[in-house]
Structures are given as C-alpha cells and as structure tokens.
N, C-alpha and C positions, 0 to 999 in steps of 0.2 A: 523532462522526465528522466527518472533514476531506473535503474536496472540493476538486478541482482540474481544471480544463478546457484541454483542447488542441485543436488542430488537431482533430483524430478522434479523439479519447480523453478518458474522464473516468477520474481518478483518485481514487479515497478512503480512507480510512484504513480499518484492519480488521483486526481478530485471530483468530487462528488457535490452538485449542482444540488440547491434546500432554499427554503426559505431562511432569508434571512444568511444566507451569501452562499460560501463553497466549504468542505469539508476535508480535509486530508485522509488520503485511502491508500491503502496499497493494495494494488491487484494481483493477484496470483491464480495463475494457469501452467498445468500440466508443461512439463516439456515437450513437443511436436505434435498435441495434441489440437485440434479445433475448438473453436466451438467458444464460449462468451468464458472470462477470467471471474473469476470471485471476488467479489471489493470487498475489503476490512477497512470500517472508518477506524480511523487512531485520532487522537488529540482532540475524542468525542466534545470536550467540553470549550473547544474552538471554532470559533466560524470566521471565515476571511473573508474579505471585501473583494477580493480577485482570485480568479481560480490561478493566476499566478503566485500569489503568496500562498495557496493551497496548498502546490504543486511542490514549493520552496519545504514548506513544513513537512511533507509527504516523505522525500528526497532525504531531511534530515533524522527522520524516523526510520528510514531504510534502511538507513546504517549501522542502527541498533538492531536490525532482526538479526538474529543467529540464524534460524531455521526455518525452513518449512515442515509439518512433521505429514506423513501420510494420508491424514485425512483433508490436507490443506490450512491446517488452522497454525498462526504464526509463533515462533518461538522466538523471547525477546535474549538480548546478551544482560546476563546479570551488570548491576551498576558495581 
C-alpha cells in the first residue's frame, strides 16, 4: 500500500474485490477525520488476477495524482 498526503487529504492505494478478479482504487479520507475513505476505481477497464497486482497498479497511479480537490474527487498530473 502507497500513501500520499495533501492539503486535507490522504491518499492510498487499494483494491477493490468484483467479479472477475480485483480493481485498482485509490482511497481518500479526510485528514484526522473517522469514519470509512471514499474508493475511486482507476484503471476501470482492468481487472487483476490478485489483489496484489491490484494494489501494484493502484501504487503506480498514485503517483500521478496531483490533488485532492475539496469535495474529495482526484486531480490527475497533466501528461
């Protein structure tokens, strides 16, 4: 699992259990706040065979977020 801090926001990598294997998500939750993270699937039109290569793909897409913006929805780094 990847990590990544913002302004008000931590981000980290995360997979997300479907049919038909796992999903790469990145979860974001308030900073010191409770209570359950938001999961964004990324790389919708992928499905992994282990939630470790989910997790791998997740980790590599974190690195492209720039942002968290205030309503919690992600801001990518232009290419």
């Amino acid at each position: 699992m990847a990590r990544k801090e913002f302004a008000h926001y931590e981000a980290v990598s995360a997979v997300v259990p479907g049919e038909g294997g796992y999903s790469a998500a990145i979860a974001v939750k308030a900073l010191g706040a409770s209570g359950a993270p938001r999961f964004h699937t990324v790389l919708n039109e992928q499905k992994f065979k282990t939630a470790h290569d989910a997790d791998q793909a997740a980790a590599q897409q974190l690195e492209q977020l720039a942002d968290v913006d205030q309503d919690g929805e992600l801001s990518w780094k232009a290419d």
